[in-house]
TIRO-2110 file (N, C-alpha, C; in Angstrom, 1 decimal):
// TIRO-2110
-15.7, 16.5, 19.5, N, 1, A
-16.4, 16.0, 18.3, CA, 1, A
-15.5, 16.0, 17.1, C, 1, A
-14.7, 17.1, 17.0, N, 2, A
-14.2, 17.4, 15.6, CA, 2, A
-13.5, 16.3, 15.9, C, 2, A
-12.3, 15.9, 16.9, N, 3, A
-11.2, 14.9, 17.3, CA, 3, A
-11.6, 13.3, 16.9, C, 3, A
-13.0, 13.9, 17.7, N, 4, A
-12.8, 11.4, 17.3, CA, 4, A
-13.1, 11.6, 15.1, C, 4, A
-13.8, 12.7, 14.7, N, 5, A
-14.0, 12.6, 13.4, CA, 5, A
-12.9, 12.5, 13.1, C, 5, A
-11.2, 13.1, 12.9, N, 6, A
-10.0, 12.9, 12.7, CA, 6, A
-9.4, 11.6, 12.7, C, 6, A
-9.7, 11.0, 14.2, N, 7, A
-9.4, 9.7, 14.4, CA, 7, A
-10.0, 8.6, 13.6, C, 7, A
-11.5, 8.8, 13.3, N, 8, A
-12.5, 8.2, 12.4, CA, 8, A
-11.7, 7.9, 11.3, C, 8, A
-11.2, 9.3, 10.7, N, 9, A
-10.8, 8.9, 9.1, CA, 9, A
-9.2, 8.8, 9.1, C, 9, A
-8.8, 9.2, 9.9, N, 10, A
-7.2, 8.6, 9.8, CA, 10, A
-7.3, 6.9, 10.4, C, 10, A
-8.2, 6.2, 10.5, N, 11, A
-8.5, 4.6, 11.0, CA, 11, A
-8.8, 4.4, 9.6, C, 11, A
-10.0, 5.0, 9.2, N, 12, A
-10.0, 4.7, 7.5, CA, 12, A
-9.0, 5.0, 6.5, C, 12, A
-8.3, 6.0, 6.5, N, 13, A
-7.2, 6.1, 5.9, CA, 13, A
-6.1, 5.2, 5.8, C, 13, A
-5.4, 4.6, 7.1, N, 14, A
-5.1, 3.7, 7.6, CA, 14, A
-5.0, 2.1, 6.6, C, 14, A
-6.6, 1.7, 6.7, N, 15, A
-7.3, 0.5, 5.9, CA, 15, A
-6.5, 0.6, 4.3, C, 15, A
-7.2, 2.1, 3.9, N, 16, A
-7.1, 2.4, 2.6, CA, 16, A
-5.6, 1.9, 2.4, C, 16, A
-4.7, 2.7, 3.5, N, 17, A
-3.2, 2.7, 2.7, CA, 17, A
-2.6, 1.7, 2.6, C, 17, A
-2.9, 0.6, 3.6, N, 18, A
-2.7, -0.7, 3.8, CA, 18, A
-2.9, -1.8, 2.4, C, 18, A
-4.3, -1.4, 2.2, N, 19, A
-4.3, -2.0, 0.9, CA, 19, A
-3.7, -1.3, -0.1, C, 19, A
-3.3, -0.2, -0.3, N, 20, A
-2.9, 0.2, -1.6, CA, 20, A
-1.4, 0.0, -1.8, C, 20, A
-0.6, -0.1, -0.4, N, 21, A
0.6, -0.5, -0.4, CA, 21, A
0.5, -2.3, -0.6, C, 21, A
-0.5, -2.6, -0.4, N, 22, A
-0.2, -4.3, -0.5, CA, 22, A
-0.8, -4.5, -2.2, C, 22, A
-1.4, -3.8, -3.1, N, 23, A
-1.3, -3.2, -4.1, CA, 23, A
-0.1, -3.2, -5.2, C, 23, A
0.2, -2.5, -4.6, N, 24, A
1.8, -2.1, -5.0, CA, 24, A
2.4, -2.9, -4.8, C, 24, A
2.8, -4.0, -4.1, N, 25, A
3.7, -4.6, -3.9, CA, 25, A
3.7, -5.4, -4.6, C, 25, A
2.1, -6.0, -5.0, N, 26, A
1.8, -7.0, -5.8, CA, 26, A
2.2, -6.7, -7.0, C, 26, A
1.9, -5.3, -7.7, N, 27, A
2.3, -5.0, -9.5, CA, 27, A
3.6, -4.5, -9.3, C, 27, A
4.4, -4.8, -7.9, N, 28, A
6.0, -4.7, -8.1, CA, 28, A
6.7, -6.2, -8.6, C, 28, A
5.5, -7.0, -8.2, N, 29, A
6.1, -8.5, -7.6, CA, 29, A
6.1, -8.8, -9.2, C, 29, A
4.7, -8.6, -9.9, N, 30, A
4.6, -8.8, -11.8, CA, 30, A
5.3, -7.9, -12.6, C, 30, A
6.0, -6.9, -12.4, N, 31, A
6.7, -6.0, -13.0, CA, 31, A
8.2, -6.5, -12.7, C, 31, A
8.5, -7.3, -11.4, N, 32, A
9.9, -7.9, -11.4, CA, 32, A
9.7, -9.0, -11.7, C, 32, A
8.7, -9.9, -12.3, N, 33, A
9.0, -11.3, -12.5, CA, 33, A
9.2, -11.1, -14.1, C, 33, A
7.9, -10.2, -14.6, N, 34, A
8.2, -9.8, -16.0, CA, 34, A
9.5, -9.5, -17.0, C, 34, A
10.6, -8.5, -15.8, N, 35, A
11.6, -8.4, -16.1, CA, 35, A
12.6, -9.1, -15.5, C, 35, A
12.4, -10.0, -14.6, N, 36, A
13.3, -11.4, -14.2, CA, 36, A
14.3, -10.8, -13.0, C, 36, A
13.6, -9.8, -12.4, N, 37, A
14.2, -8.7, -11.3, CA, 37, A
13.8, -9.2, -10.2, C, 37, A
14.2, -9.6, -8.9, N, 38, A
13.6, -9.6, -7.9, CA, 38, A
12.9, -7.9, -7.0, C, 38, A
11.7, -8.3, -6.5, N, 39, A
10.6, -7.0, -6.0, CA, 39, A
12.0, -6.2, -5.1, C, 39, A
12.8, -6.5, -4.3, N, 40, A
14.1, -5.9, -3.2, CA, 40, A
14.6, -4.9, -4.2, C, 40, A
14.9, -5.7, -5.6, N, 41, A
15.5, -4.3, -6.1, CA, 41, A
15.2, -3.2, -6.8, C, 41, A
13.6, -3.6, -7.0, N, 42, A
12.9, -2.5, -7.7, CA, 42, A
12.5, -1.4, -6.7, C, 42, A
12.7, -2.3, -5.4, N, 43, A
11.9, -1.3, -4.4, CA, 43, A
13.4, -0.4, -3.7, C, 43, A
END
């Protein structure tokens, strides 16, 4: 019981991080166009 609950939220965690790195990549993408930098070299 404890195990699938772990599984449960590391699947949700998972989601979360997915979007939060696709997030990020996006206010990398307006923070290098702002400064005329491509996202590769900020990252």
């Amino acid at each position: 019981m404890h195990q699938t609950n772990i599984a449960f939220t590391s699947k949700k965690v998972q989601r979360n991080a997915k979007r939060t790195i696709f997030a990020i990549q996006m206010i990398y993408k307006i923070i290098a166009n702002l400064f005329g930098r491509r996202p590769i070299q900020l990252l």
